[in-house]
C-alpha positions in Angstrom: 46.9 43.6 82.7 48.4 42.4 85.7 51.2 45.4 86.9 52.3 48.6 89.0 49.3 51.2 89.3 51.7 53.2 87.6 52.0 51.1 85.0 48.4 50.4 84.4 47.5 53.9 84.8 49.8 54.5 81.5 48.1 51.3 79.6 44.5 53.0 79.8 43.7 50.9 82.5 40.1 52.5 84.2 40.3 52.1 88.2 37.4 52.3 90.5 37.7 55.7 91.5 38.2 57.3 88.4 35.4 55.5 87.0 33.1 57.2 89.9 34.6 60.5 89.2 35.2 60.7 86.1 32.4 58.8 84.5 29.8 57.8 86.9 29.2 60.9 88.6 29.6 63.6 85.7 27.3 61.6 82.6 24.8 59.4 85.2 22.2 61.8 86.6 21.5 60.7 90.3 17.5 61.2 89.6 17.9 58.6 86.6 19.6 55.5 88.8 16.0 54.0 89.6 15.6 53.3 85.4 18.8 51.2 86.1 18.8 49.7 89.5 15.3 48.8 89.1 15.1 45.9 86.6 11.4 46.4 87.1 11.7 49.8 85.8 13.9 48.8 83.1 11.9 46.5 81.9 9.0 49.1 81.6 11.4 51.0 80.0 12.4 48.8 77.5 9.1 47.3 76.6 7.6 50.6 75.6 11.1 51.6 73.3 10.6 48.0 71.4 13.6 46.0 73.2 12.7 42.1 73.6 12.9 41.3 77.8 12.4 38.2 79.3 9.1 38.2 79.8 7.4 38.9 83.6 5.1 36.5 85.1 4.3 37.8 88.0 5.9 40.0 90.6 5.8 39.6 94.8 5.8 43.0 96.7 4.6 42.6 100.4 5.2 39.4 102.8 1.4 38.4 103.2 1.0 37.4 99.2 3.8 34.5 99.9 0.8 32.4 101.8 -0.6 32.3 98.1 3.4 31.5 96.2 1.8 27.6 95.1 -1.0 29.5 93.6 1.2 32.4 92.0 3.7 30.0 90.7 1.5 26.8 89.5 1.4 28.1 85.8 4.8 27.3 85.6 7.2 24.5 85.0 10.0 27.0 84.5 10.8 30.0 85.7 13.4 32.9 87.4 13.5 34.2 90.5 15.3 37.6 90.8 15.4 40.7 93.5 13.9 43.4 91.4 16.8 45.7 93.2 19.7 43.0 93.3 23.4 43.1 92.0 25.9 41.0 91.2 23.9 37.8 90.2 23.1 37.6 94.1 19.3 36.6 94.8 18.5 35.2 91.5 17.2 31.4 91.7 16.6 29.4 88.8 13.7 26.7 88.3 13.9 24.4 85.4 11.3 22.1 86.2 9.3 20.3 89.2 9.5 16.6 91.2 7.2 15.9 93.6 5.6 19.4 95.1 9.4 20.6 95.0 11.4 22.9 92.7 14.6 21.8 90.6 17.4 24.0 90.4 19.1 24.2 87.4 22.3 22.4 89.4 19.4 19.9 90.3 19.1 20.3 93.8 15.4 20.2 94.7 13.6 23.2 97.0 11.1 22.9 99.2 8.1 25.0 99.0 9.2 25.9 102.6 12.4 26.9 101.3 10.9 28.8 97.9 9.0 30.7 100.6 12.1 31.7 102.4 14.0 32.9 99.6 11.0 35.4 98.2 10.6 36.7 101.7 14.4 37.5 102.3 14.1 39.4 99.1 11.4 41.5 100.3 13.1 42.0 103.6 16.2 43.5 101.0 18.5 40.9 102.0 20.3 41.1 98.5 19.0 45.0 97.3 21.0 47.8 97.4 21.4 49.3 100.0 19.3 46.6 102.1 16.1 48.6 101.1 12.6 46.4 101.1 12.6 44.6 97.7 10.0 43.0 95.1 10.8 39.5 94.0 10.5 39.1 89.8 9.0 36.2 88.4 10.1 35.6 84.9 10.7 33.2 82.0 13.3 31.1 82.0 15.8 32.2 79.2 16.6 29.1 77.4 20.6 30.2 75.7 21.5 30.2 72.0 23.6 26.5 70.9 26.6 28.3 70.3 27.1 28.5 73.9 26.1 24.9 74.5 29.8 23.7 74.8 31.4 26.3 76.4 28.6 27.1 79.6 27.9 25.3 82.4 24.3 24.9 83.6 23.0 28.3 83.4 22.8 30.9 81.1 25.6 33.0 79.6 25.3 36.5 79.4 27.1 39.5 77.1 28.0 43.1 79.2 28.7 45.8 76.8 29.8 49.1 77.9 28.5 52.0 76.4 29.2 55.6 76.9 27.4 58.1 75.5 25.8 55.8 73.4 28.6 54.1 71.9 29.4 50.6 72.7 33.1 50.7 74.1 33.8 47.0 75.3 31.8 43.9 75.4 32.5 40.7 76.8 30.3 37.2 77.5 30.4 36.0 80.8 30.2 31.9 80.7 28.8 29.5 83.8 31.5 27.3 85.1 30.7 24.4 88.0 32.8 27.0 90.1 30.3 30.1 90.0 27.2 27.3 90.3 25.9 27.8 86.7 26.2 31.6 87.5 27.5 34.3 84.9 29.5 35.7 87.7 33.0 36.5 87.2 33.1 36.9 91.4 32.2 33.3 91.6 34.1 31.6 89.4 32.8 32.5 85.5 34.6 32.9 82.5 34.9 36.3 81.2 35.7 36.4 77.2 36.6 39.5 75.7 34.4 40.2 72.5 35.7 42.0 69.5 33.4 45.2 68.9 33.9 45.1 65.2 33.5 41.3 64.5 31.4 40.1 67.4 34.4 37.4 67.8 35.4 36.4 71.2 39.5 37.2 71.6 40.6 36.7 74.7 39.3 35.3 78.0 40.0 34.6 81.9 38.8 32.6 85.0 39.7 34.8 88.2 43.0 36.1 87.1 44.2 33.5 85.2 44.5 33.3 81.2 41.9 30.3 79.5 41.6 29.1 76.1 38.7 26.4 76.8 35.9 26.0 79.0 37.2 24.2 82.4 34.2 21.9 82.7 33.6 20.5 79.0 37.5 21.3 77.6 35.7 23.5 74.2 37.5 26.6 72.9 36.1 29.6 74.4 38.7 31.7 72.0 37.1 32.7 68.6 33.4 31.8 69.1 31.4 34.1 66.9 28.4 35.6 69.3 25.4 35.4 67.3 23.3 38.8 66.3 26.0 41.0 66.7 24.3 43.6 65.5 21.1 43.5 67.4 23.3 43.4 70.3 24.9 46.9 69.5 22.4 48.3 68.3 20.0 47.7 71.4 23.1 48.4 73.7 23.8 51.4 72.4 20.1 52.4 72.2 20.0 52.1 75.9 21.3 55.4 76.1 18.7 57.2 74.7 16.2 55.3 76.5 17.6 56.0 80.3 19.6 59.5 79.6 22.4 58.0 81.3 25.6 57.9 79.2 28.2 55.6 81.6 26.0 52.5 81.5 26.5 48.4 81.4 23.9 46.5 79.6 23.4 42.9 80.1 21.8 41.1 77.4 21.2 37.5 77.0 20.6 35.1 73.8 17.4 33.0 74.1 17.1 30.1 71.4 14.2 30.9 70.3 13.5 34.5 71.2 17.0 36.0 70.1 18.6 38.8 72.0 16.9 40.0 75.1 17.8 43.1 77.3 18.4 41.2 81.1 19.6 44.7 82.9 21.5 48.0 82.9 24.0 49.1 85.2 25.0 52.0 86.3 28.2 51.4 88.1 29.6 48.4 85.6 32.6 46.4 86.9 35.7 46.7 85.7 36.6 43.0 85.1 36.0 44.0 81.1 39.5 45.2 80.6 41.1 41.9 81.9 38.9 40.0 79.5 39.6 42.4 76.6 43.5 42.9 77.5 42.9 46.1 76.9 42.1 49.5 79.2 39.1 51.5 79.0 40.4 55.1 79.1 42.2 55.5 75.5 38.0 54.3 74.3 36.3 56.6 76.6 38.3 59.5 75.6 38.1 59.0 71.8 34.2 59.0 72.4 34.4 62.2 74.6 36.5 63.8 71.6 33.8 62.6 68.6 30.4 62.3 70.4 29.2 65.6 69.1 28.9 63.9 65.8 27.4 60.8 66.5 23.6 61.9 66.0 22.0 58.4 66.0 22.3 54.4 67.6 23.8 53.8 63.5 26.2 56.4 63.7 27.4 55.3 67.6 27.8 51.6 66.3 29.4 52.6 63.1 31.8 54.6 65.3 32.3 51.8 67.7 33.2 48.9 64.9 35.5 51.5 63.1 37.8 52.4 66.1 37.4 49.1 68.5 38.4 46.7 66.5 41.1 45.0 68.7 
């Protein structure tokens, strides 16, 4: 994966600017972004279509309700902080429990209620939104992740990013927390990215930056051939996703509670294109073969049936 633009250009490889052009800008309708870049809205979305979220406890929208946060947040031992309009991981704080009036991070360091304040009002003020627009700050449960990832994450939660285009599920991968991306599931900051077999569910191939891995860094498992539970669930609510927003370039992110099963975390209109370094494999040859046989694929069934038929590698 790592070559001439030429070169990758004739592998299938899918760069930034074609992915705008081509993909992003022709199938996304501009009017239909908010259903994606509002997790608030997607959440909305996907309650009323029967997908499993994490659940919202509460929601912060203007500066003067932080004077209340002990109130807002005293139900709760646990819980997620998030930027309604975020990206990237960025602006997402998560609680796993409380010592003495203060809140513990899941890498253990403690915050202040001072400091809880300050992070919900930089949200509102759009510190980490898109765009820099004003913000509202998500309260939510606390995803607790499936054993199979137990030896192969580090302190936070994994998540899996499909890509589906028009409404068939083209590439997945699971992203896994390393002590470098500080328990995130952010490839930027130091995660594991492990390509997932469309057909099988099986993980194939994965990386840390641009390097080649075979185990997890920080507890030396195998990260290569770990079967990701509910497979079909996963495609099947992926690939539903496009019916339910209209857009037909789209990442979903969805996440594997222990007790809850799959849950829909966000959608993305503008995906990364880290996925084809964790699958070895380029996007374009997938993307066109959907383009040619869409027309036929009435239903989420047909999509995945499509999508396990000619993805297998």
């Amino acid at each position: 994966m790592f070559a001439l633009p030429g070169q990758l250009t004739q592998s299938g490889v899918l760069g930034i600017n074609r992915r705008n052009a081509d993909f992003v800008l022709p199938y996304n309708n501009r009017k239909l972004y908010p259903l994606a870049d509002n997790k608030l809205q997607s959440k909305q979305l996907a309650l009323k279509a029967g997908i499993a979220v994490p659940e919202l406890y509460n929601s912060i929208e203007i500066q003067h309700q932080i004077r209340d946060l002990s109130t807002i947040l005293a139900p709760y031992a646990e819980f997620v902080v998030k930027p309604a309009h975020g990206s990237g991981g960025d602006g997402i704080l998560v609680i796993t429990n409380r010592k003495k009036g203060q809140y513990r991070k899941a890498s253990g360091q403690l915050v202040t209620e001072a400091e809880m304040q300050h992070h919900i009002s930089n949200i509102l003020g759009g510190i980490y939104s898109l765009g820099g627009q004003p913000d509202t700050a998500l309260i939510e449960y606390m995803v607790k992740f499936d054993p199979v990832f137990k030896d192969i994450a580090y302190q936070g939660v994994p998540d899996i990013r499909v890509i589906v285009f028009l409404g068939v599920p083209i590439m997945s991968m699971v992203r896994l927390p390393t002590r470098m991306s500080d328990g995130k599931a952010n490839l930027h900051q130091g995660a594991i990215g492990a390509g997932i077999n469309i057909a099988t569910g099986l993980t194939n191939y994965a990386v840390q930056g641009i390097s080649n891995v075979t185990e997890h860094p920080d507890t030396d498992n195998p990260v290569i051939a770990v079967q990701v539970p509910y497979w079909d669930r996963i495609l099947n609510i992926a690939s539903s996703c496009y019916e339910l927003t209209g857009l037909g370039y789209l990442g979903i992110d969805i996440v594997l509670d222990e007790d809850k099963g799959p849950l829909m975390l966000e959608l993305n209109v503008r995906p990364g294109l880290n996925i084809q370094i964790a699958n070895r494999a380029g996007l374009v040859p997938r993307l066109n073969l959907v383009k040619k046989h869409h027309k036929h694929l009435e239903n989420v069934e047909q999509c995945v049936n499509f999508a396990r038929q000619n993805f297998s590698a």
